[in-house]
C-alpha positions as CSV (number, residue, x, y, z in Angstrom):
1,X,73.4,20.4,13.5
2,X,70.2,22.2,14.5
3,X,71.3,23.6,17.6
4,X,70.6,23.8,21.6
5,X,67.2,23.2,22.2
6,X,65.3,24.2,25.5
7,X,65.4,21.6,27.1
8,X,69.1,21.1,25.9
9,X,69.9,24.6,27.2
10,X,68.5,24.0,30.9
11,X,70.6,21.0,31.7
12,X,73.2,22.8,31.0
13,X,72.5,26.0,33.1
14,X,71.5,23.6,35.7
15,X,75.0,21.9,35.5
16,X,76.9,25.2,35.5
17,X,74.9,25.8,38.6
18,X,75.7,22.9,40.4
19,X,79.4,23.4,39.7
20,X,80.0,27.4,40.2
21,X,77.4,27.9,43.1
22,X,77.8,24.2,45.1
23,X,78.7,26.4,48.0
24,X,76.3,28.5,48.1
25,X,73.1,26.3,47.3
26,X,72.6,25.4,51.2
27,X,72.6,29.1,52.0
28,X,70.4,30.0,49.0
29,X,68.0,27.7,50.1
30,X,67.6,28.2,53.8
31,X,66.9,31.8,52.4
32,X,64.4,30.7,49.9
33,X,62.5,28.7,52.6
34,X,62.7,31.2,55.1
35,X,61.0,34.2,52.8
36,X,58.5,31.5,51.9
37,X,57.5,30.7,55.2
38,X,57.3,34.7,55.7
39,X,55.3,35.2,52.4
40,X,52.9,32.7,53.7
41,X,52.0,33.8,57.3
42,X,51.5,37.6,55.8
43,X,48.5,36.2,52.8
44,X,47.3,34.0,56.2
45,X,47.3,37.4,57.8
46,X,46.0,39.5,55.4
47,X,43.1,36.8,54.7
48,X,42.0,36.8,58.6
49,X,42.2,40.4,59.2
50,X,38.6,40.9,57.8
51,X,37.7,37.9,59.5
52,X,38.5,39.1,63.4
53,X,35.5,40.5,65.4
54,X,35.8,43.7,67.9
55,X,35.8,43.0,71.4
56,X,32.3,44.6,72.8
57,X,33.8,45.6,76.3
58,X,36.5,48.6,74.8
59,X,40.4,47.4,74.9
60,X,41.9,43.9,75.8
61,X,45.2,42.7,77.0
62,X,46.1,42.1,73.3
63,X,45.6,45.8,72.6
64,X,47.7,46.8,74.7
65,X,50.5,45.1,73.6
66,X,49.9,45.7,69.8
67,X,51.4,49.0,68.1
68,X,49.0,52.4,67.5
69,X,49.4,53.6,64.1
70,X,48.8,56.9,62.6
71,X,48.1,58.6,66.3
72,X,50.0,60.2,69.0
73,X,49.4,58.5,72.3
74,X,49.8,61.1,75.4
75,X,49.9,59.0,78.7
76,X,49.3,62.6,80.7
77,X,45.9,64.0,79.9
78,X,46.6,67.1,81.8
79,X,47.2,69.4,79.0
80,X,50.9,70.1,78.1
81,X,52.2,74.1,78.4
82,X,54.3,74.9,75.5
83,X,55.6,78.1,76.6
């Protein structure tokens, strides 16, 4: 007897599989699909964020509904007395 080979061994992790974690496989792979489907629209984002021009006439309707980062927006530009 030469033992399991590799192929030997992964039918029969795939077996255990299907009989210990039967339940579970729907839910494992409605997860699965749904980081995918998140993993893919971030690279789609990340590969058009170089690509997007600036608009020439200052801020749009679009920036004003997209988060600032890294800056403090004041909406009174009287100066604030911190007495």
């Amino acid at each position: 007897m030469a033992g399991l080979q590799g192929w030997q061994l992964v039918i029969i992790i795939l077996i255990a599989l299907l009989l210990f974690a039967a339940p579970k496989l729907p839910t494992m792979a409605r997860n699965l699909g749904q980081s995918m489907r998140i993993f893919s629209s971030e690279v789609k984002q990340m590969r058009t964020e170089g690509k997007e021009e600036e608009p020439s006439n200052g801020s749009t309707a679009a920036d004003a509904t997209e988060p600032v980062e890294g800056r403090v927006v004041d909406p009174d530009p009287r100066p604030r007395d911190d007495r």
